[in-house]
C-alpha positions as CSV (number, residue, x, y, z in Angstrom):
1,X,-6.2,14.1,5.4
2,X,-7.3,11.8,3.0
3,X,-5.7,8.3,2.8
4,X,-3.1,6.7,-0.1
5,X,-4.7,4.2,-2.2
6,X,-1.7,2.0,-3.7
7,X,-2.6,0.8,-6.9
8,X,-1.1,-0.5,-9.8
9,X,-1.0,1.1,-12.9
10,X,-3.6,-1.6,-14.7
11,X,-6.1,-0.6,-11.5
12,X,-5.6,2.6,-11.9
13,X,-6.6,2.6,-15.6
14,X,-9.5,0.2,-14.5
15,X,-11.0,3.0,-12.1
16,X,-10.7,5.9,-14.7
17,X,-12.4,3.8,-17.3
18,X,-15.2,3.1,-14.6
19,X,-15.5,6.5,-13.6
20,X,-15.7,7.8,-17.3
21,X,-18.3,5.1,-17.9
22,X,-20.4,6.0,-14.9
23,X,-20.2,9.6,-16.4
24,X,-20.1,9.2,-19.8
25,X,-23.4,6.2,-20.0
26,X,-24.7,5.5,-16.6
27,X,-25.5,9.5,-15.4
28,X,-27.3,10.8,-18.8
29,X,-29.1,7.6,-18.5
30,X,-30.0,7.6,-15.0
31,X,-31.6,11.3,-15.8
32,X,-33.5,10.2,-19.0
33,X,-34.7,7.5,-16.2
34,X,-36.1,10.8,-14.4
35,X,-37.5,12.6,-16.8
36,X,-39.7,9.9,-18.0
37,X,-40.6,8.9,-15.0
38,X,-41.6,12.8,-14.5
39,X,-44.1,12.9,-17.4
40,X,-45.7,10.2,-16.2
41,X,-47.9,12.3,-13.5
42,X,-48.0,13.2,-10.1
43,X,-44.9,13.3,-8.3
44,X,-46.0,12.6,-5.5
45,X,-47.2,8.9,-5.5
46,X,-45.0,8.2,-8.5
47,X,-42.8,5.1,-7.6
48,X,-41.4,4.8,-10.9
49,X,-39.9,8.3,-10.4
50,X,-38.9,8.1,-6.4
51,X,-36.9,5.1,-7.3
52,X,-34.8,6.7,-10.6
53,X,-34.7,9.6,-8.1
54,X,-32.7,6.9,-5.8
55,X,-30.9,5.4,-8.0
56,X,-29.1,8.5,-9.7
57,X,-28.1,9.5,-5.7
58,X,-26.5,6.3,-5.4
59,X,-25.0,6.2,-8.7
60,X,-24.1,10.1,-7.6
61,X,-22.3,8.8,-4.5
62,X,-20.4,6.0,-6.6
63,X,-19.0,8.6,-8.8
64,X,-18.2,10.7,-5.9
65,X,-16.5,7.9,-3.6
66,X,-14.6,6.8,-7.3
67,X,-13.1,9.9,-7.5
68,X,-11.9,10.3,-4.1
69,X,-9.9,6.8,-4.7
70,X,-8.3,8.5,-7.9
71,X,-7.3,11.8,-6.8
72,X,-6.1,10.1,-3.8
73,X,-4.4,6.5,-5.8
74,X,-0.7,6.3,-5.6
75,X,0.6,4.7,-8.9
76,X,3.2,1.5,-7.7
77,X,6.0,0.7,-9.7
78,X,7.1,-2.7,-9.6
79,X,11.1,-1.6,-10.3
80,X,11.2,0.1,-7.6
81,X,10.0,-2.8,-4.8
82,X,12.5,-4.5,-2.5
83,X,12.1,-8.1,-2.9
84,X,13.8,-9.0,0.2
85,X,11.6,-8.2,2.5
86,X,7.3,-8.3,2.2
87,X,5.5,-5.2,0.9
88,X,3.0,-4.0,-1.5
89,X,2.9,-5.8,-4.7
90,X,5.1,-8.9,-3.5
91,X,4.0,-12.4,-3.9
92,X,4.7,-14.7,-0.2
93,X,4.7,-18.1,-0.4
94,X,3.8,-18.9,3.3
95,X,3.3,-22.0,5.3
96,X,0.4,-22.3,8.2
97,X,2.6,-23.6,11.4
98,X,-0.5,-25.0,12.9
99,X,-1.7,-27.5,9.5
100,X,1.3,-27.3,7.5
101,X,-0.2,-26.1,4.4
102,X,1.2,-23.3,1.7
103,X,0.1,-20.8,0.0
104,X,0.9,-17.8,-2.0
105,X,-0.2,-14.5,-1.5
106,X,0.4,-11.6,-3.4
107,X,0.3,-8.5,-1.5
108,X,-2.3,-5.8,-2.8
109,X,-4.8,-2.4,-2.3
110,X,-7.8,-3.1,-1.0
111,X,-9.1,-1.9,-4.3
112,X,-7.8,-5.1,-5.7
113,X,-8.1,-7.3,-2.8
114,X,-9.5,-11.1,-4.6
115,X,-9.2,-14.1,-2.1
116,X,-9.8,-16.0,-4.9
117,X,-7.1,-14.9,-7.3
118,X,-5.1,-15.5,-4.1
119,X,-4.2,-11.3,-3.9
120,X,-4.6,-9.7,0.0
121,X,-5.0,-6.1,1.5
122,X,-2.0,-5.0,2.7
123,X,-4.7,-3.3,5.5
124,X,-6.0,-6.9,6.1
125,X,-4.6,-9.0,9.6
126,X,-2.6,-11.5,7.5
127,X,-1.6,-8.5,5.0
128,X,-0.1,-6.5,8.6
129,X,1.2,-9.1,9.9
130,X,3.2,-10.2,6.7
131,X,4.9,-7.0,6.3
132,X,8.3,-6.3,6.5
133,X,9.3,-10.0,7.3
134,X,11.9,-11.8,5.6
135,X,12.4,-15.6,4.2
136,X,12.2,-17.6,7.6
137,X,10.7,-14.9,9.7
138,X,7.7,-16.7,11.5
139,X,4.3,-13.7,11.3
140,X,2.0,-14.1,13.9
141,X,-1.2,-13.0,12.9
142,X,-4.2,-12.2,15.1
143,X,-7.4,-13.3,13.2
144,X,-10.9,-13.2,14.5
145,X,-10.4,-16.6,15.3
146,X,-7.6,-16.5,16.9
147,X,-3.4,-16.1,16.5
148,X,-2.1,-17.7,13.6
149,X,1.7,-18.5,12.7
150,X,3.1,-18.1,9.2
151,X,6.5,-19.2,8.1
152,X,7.7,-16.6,5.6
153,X,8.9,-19.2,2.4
154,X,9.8,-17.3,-0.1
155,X,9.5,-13.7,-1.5
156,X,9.0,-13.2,-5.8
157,X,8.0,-10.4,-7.9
């Protein structure tokens, strides 16, 4: 059984523009690519041709692996998330027990995971261990480099 890729519905759109792109531009290219590359000679020590040959399986792959993600994407709506307690599409503003500093996470899909934009997987060990909790809970959260304790702050939109 495939798995449920929560998304919202701006990602969503962003992945079936990608895909129609990749369809649409990057496949007729990638087999103009080929068929150049094909009049150019022999097949058989033709570079030019084994690597269009390579790129069009990747770009194959992309579209395949794309598509997979959409059939299987669960669209979130944001009216329907309890803010009380941590879940998918909630921003935490946590504090690190062991240095005292705060941040804000805001809890996503991998498919739009961004450290920097400060949004986490909900499959990632500080994503887990945030879930469910409520303002003043304490998450402890095993990292690679070790446990780590969060103090659950507060819970917004």
């Amino acid at each position: 059984m495939a798995e449920t890729n929560y998304v919202t519905q701006d990602t969503f759109e962003k992945m079936q523009e990608e895909l129609h792109h990749m369809k649409a531009i990057e496949r007729p290219a990638a087999s103009r690519a080929i068929a150049e590359a094909r009049e150019k000679g022999d097949l058989k020590e033709n570079a030019e041709y084994d690597a269009a040959k390579e790129a069009q399986g990747m770009l194959e792959a992309k579209i395949k692996y794309l598509e997979g993600v959409i059939a299987t994407a669960r669209i979130l709506d944001e009216s329907s998330i309890d803010f009380s307690r941590v879940s998918i599409l909630t921003k935490v503003t946590v504090t690190n027990m062991s240095n005292n500093k705060v941040f804000t996470y805001q809890i996503v899909s991998e498919k739009e995971a961004s450290l920097k934009d400060g949004k986490i997987s909900v499959t990632s060990p500080i994503g887990k261990g945030l879930l469910g909790k409520v303002v003043g809970d304490i998450a402890e959260v095993i990292v690679p480099a070790g446990q780590l304790k969060f103090r659950i702050d507060n819970i917004t939109v």
